[in-house]
C-alpha positions in Angstrom: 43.3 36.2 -24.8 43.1 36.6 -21.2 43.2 33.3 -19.2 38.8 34.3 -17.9 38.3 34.6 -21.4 40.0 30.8 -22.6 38.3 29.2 -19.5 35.0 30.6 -20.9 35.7 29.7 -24.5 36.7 25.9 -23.3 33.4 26.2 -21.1 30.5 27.3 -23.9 32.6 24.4 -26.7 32.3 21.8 -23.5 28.8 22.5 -23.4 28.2 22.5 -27.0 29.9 19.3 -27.4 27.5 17.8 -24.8 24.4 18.9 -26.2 25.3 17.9 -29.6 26.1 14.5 -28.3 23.0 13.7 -26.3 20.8 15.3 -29.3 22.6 12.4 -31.6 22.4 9.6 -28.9 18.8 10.8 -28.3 18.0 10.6 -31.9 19.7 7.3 -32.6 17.5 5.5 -29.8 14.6 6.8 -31.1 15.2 5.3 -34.2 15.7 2.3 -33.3 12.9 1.5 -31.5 14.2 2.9 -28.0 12.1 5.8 -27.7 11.0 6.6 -23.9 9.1 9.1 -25.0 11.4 10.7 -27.4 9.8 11.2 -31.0 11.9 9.8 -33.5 12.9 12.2 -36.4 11.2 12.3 -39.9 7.9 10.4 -40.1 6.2 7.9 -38.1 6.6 4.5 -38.1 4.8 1.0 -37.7 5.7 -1.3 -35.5 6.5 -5.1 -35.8 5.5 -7.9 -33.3 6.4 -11.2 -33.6 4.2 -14.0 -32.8 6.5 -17.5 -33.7 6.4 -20.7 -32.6 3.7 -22.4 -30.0 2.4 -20.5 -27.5 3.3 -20.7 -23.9 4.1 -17.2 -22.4 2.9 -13.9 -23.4 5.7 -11.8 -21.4 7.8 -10.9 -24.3 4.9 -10.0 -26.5 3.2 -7.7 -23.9 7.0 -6.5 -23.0 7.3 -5.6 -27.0 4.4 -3.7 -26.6 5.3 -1.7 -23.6 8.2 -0.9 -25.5 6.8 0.5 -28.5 4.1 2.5 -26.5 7.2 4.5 -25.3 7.9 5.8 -28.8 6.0 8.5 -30.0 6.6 7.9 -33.6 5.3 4.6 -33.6 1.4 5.0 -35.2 0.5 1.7 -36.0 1.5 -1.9 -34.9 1.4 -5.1 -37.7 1.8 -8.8 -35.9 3.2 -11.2 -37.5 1.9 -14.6 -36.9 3.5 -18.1 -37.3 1.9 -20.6 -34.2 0.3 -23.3 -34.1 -1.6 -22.2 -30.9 -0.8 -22.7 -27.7 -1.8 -22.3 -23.7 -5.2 -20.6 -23.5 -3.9 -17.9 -21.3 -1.2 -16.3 -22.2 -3.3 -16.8 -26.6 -6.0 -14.4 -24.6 -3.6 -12.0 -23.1 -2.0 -11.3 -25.9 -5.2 -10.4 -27.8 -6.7 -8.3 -25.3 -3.6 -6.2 -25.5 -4.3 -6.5 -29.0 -7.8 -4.9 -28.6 -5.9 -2.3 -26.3 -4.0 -0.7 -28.8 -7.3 0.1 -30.9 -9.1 1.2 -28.6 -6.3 4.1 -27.8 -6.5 4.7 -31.3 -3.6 2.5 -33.3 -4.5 0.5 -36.3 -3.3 -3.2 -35.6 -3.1 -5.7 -39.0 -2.6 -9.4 -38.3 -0.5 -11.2 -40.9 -0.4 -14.9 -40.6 2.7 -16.7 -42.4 3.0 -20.5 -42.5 0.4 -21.1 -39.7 -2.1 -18.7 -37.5 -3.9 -21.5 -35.8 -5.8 -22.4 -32.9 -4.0 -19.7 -30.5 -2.3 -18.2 -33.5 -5.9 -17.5 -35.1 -7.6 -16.4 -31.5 -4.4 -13.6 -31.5 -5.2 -12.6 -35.0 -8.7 -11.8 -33.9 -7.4 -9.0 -32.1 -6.4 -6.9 -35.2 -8.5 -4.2 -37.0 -7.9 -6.8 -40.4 -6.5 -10.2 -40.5 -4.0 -11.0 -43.4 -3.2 -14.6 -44.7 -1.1 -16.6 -47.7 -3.4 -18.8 -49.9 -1.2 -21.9 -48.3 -1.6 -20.6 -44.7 -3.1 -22.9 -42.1 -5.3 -21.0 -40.1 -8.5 -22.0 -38.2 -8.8 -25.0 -35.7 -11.2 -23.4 -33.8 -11.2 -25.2 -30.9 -9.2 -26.6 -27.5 -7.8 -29.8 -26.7 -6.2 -30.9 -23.3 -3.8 -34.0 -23.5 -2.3 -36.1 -20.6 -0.2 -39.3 -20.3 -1.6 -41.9 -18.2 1.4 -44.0 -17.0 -0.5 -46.2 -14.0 -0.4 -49.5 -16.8 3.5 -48.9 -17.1 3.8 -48.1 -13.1 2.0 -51.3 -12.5 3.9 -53.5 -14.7 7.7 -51.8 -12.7 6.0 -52.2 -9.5 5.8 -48.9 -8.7 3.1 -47.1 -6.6 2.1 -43.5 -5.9 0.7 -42.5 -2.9 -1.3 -39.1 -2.9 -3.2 -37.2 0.1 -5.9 -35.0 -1.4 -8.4 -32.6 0.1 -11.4 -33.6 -2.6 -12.1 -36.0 -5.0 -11.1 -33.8 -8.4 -8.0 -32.2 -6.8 -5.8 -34.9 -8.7 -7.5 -34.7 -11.8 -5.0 -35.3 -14.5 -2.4 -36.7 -12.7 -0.5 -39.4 -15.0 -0.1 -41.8 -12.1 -3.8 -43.4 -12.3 -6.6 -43.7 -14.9 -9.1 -41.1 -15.2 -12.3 -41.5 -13.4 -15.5 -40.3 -15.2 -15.9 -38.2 -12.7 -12.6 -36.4 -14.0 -13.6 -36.8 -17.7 -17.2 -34.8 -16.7 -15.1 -32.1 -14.8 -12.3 -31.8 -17.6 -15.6 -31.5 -20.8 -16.7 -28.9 -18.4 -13.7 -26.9 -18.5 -13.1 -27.5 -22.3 -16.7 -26.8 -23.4 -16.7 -23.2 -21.6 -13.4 -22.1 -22.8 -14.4 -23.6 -26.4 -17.8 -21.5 -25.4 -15.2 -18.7 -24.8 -13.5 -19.1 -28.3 -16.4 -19.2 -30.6 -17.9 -16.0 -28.8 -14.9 -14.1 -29.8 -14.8 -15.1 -33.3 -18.3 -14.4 -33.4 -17.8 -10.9 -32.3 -14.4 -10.0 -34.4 -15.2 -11.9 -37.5 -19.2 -10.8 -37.1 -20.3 -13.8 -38.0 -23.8 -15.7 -37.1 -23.3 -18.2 -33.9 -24.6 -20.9 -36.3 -22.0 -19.9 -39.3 -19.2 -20.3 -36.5 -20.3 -23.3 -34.9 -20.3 -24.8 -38.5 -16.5 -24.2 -39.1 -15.5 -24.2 -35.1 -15.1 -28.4 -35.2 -11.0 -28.0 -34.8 -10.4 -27.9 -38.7 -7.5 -26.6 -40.4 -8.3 -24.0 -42.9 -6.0 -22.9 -46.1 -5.7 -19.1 -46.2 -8.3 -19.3 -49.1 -10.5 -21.2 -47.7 -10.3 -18.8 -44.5 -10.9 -15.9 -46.8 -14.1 -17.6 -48.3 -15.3 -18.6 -44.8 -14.9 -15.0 -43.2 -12.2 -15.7 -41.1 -10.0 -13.6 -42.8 -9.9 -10.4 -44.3 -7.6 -10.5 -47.2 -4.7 -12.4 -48.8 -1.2 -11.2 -48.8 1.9 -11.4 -47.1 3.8 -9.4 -44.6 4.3 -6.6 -47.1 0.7 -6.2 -48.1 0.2 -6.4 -44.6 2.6 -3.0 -43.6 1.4 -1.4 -46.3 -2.1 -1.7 -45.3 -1.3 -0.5 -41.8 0.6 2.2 -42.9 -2.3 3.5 -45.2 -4.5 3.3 -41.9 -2.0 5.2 -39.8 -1.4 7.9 -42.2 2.2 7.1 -43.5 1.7 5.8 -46.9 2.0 2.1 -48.5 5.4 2.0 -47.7 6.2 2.9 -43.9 9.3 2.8 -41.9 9.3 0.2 -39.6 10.2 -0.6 -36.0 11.3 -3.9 -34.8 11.9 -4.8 -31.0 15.5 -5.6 -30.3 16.1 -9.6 -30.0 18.0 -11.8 -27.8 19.2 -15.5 -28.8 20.4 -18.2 -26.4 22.3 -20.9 -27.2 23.6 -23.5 -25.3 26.7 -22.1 -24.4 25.0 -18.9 -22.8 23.5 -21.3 -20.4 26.0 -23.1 -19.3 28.0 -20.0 -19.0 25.4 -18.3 -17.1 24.1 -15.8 -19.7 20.8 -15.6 -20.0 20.1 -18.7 -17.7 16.5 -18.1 -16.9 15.5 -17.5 -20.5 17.9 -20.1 -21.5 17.1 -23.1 -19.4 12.8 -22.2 -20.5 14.1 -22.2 -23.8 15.1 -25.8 -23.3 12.7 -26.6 -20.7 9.3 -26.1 -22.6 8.9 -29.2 -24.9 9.7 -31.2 -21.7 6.9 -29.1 -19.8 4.8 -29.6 -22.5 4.7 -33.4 -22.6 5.0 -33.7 -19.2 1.9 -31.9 -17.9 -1.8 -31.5 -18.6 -2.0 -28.3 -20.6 -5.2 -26.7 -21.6 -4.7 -25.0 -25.1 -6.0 -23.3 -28.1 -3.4 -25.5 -30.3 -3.0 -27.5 -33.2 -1.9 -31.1 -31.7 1.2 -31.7 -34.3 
């Protein structure tokens, strides 16, 4: 074999090699969940989002999501619920992104686990059918906002706080003096329209009378059953029945392949070795934010 025609040979394997590679790389992100764009082999799949623990943030839901609209093969999304509520924003982001997916066509199914409520519940709403466990504690229709008030203990230290303010209510909720009733008409205000807020959306997904709502929107907890009997729900199950019923609805059968987003866990060590430390220190941050500050939430107060 003449030396033009080895070069050639080594050229058309090199190239073969390649392509063969970056078909089995492409392939392997697809499957798991990588996708940008590529469609995964074989059929589609659903996709699993993860809604645990109180609400505070809605980045790494909505980030989830973004994800998984990058794969092609993904045709329906199940959320898996298990909050006890949360911070009123980031509860309504996440379920208008909810109400985005269906509206570009995806079936969505809601399963709540040990708890779906307050926040946990108002995300549920988002989904084409809401699954629950008999035991679940779902409901608590409502918000609550909690503040310390530490001017009796700052008194008793001898310690003052001096504040400069522009109008009367721009203090409101501080923990350094006791709330005026100016500040406690301000505050039911707030709360009674973003209650207002909650109700109307229940009302809408659940399509239930005003009055019927109103009746169960006092803040109680609700047992999956008891959500079932009062319309809040749509079925009972668990996380199975729930991917089977979105698989049905996307067209892939009772028992679809599924897609889960790739997960990152921070101990202490990462932290104080500098890995991860923005997700890490939040991670440790949040219960002190939480009892430190006045937070209005959708949540369940223990």
């Amino acid at each position: 074999m003449s030396r033009r025609s080895l070069l050639l040979s080594l050229a058309v394997v090199t190239f073969l090699a390649v392509t063969v590679t970056a078909l089995v790389i492409a392939a392997i992100v697809a499957l798991r969940g990588g996708g940008g764009g590529v469609l995964a082999l074989g059929s589609g799949r659903i996709a699993l989002v993860e809604v645990d623990g109180p609400i505070s943030d809605d980045r790494k839901v909505l980030d989830d999501i973004a994800r998984f609209r990058k794969d092609r093969s993904v045709r329906g999304y199940v959320v898996a619920i298990n909050s006890p509520g949360g911070v009123v924003g980031p509860a309504q982001s996440i379920y208008e992104e909810l109400r985005r997916l269906r509206r570009e066509g995806k079936p969505v199914v809601a399963s709540i686990g040990g708890m779906g409520a307050s926040g946990g519940y108002y995300i549920a709403l988002g989904a084409d059918s809401i699954y629950a466990l008999p035991g679940s504690l779902t409901g608590s229709i409502g918000v609550i906002m909690e503040m310390p008030d530490a001017s009796g203990l700052m008194k008793k230290v001898g310690l003052g706080w001096n504040v400069v303010k522009s109008a009367e209510h721009k203090d409101v909720g501080s923990p350094f003096r006791p709330m005026t009733p100016g500040d406690r008409a301000v505050l039911d205000s707030l709360v009674s329209d973003v209650y207002a807020q909650f109700v109307e959306v229940v009302e809408r997904e659940r399509h239930l009378a005003p009055e019927r709502v109103r009746a169960l929107a006092d803040g109680r907890v609700l047992s999956g059953r008891q959500a079932l009997r009062s319309g809040l729900i749509d079925r009972t199950g668990n996380l199975r029945d729930a991917l089977a019923t979105a698989g049905r609805m996307a067209g892939l059968g009772s028992d679809p392949r599924v897609v889960k987003p790739p997960r990152e866990r921070f101990s202490l060590l990462d932290v104080l070795l500098g890995r991860g430390t923005d997700e890490g220190l939040a991670a440790w941050v949040k219960p002190l934010e939480r009892a430190a500050t006045p937070r209005l939430e959708f949540a369940v107060p223990w």
